[in-house]
N, C-alpha and C positions, 0 to 999 in steps of 0.2 A: 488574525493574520493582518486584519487593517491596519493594526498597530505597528506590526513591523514593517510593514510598506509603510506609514510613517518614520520611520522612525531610520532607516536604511536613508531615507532623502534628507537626514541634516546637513549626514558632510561622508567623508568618503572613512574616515576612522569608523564609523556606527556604520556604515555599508559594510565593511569589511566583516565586523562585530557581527553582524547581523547571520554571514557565511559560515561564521564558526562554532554557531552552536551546533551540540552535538547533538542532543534530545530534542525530537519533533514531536510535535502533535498535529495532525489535521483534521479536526472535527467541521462537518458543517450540518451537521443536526441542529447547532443552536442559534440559526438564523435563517429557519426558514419560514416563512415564503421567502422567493428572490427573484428578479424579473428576468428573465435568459438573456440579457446583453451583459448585467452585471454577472451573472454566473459565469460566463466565457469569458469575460476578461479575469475574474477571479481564477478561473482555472488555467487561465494562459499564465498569469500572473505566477501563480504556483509552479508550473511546467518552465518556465522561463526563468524562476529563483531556484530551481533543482539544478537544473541545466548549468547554470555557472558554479554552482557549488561542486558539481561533482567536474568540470570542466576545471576546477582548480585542486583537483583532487580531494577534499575535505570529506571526513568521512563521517557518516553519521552510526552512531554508538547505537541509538532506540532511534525509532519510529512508533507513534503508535496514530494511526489512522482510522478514526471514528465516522462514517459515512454514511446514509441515508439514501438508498436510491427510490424509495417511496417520494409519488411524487414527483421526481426530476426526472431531466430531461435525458432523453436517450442519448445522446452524445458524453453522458456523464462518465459510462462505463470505461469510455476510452481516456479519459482523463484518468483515471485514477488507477489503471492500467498502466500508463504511462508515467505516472506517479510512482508506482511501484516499482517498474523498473530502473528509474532514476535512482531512486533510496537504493535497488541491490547494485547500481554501476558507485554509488556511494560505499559500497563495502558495509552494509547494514548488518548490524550483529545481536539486535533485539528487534522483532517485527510484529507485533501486536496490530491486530485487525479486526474490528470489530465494525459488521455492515449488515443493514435493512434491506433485504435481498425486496425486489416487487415477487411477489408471488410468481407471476410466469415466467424467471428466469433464473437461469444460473450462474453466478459468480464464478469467475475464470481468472485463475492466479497466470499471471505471466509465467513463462519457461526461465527467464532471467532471476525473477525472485529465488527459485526454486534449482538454478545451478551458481546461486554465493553462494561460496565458498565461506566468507567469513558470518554466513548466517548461523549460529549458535542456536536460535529458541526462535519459535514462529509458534503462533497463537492467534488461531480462525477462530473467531463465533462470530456465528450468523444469527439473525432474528427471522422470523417468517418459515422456521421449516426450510430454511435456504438451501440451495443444493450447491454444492460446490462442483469445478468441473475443473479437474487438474490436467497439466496437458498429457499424453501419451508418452507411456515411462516415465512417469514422473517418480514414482519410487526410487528408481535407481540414484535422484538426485539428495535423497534424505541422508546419505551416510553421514556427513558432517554435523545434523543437528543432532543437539544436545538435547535437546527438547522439543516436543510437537504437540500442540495444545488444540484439539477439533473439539469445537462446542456447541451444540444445538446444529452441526451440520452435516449433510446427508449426503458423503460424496457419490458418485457415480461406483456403480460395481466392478467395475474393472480394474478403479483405481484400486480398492478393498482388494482385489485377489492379487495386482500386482504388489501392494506392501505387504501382503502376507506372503508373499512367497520370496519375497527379496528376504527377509529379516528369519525366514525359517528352514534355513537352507543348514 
């Protein structure tokens, strides 16, 4: 991501450039340690280059988000939270997610990811035995996907009895 923040500051053609790619990636597994001033600017950074991409309508094709909450800081979860609703106000239509859950918590997909409409294929796996915690009715928002990929994750029971009764009707 350093690089594209490089690289967006030549001139306002490579800024533009920058808006329009359709495929993301956000890994920050492969730079850690980091000292919590640069982490918040990196994650404003991030939240603040979503923000005008989807503020210029641009829409992103894939996402896929590689994340690590081992370790980091608790402010983290809202970032990328925030992240994620960003990529579904982008009309996201591949959502690949793959996160290090800390052991005593559970991973909470936003209500926004989970009512795109242009989400086609969403694919959780969690690391740590993760527990997923999808919001209330969340079921009823699956009809559109084409695809649902849960790997290594342990959602909450209510959600299991709510998707089994939407889809067995």
């Amino acid at each position: 991501m350093g690089e594209l923040a490089r690289f967006r500051l030549v001139s306002k053609r490579c800024k533009r450039l920058c808006f329009t790619i359709p495929h993301l990636t956000f890994d920050n597994r492969t730079r850690r340690p980091i000292d919590p001033d640069r982490q918040i600017q990196h994650n404003l950074f991030l939240n603040r280059w979503m923000d005008l991409r989807q503020d210029d309508g641009i829409k992103i094709s894939t996402l896929y988000l590689n994340w690590s909450f081992e370790g980091s800081y608790s402010y983290e979860e809202f970032y990328v939270g925030k992240l994620l609703s960003q990529a579904a106000g982008s009309e996201v239509e591949l959502l690949k997610i793959e996160v290090i859950t800390r052991s005593d918590t559970a991973f909470e997909l936003p209500v926004s990811v989970l009512k795109c409409e242009p989400l086609t294929i969403l694919m959780l796996i969690l690391t740590n035995q993760g527990i997923v915690r999808f919001p209330s009715l969340s079921s009823s928002y699956f009809y559109f996907l084409k695809q649902l990929k849960l790997e290594n994750v342990h959602p909450e029971y209510e959600f299991i009895r709510d998707l089994g009764s939407s889809f067995c009707k």
